[in-house]
C-alpha positions in Angstrom: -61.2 -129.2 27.2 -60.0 -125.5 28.0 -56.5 -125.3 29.2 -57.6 -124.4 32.6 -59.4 -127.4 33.0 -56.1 -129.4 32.0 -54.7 -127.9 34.9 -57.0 -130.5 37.0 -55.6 -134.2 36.3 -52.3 -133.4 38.2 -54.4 -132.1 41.5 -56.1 -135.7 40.8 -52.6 -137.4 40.5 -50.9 -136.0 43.3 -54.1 -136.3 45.7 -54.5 -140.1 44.4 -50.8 -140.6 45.4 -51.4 -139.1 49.2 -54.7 -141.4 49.3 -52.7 -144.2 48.6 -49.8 -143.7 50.9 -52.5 -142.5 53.6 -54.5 -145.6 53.0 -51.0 -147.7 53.8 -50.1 -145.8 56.7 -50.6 -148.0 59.6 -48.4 -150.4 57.4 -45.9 -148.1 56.8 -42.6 -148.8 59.3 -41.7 -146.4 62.2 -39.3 -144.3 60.6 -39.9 -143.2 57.2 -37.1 -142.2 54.5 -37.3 -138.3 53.8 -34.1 -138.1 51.7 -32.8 -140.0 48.9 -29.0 -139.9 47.5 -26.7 -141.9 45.4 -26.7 -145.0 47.9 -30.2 -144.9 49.0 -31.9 -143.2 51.7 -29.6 -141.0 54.1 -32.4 -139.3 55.9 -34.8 -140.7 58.4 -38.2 -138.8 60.2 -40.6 -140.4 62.8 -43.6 -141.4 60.9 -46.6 -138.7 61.4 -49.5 -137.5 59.5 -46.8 -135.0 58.7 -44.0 -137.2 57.3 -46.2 -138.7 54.9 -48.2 -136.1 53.5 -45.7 -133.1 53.2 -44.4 -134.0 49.7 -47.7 -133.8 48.5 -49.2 -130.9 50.3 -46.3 -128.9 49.3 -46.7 -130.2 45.5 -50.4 -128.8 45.5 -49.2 -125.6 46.7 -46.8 -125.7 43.7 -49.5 -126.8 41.3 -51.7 -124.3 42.6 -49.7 -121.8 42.0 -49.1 -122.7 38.5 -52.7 -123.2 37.9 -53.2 -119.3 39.0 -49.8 -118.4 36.5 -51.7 -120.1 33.6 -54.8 -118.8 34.4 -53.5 -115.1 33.8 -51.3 -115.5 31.0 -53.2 -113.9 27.8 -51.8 -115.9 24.8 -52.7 -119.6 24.2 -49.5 -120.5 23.9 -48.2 -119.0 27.2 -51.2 -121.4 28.6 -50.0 -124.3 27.3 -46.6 -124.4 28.4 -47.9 -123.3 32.0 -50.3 -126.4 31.5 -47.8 -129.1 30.5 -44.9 -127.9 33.1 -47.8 -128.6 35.6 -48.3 -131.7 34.3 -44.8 -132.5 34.8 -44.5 -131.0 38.5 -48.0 -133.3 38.7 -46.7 -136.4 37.8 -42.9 -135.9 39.6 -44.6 -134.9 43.2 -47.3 -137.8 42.6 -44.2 -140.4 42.1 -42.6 -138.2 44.9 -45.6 -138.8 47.4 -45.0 -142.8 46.9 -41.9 -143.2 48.1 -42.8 -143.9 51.5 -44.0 -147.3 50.0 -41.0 -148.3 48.4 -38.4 -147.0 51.1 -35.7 -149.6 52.1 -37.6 -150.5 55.4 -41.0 -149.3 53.6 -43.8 -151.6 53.9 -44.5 -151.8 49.8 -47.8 -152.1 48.2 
């Protein structure tokens, strides 16, 4: 597999994780957490299309824009670090897109 086509699997995860919260969304509560801190969630947002899919959609624009980074670096090396810090951003906004699952008033799976 060339390195741009590793660049794929974390589009996969992070659209797998928005299918899965978007699947749960009449299920999910009212008001959905949107900020995390030391003691829990601190920040609340009405629950819209919105709410729930704005961690991911802006994690594809990230992803996408490494994708394009790797795909014009020249040395293989270059790719390959481009390729596993997307993998990284892939798997962090994935995890990031679930949370409205496992909120403190989130409906679980």
């Amino acid at each position: 597999m060339t390195p741009k086509l590793w660049t794929l699997p974390p589009f996969v995860m992070v659209l797998g994780g928005m299918g899965l919260v978007w699947s749960r969304y009449d299920s999910l509560p009212a008001r959905i957490p949107v900020h995390w801190g030391l003691n829990g969630a601190d920040r609340w947002a009405d629950k819209s299309a919105g709410t729930v899919l704005m961690p991911g959609l802006i994690g594809l624009g990230v992803l996408a824009i490494m994708a394009w980074k790797a795909s014009r670096l020249e040395t293989a090396g270059q790719v390959w670090r481009k390729v596993a810090l997307a993998w990284l951003v892939g798997v962090v906004v994935a995890v990031l897109t679930l949370l409205p699952l496992f909120g403190e008033a989130g409906g679980g799976l």
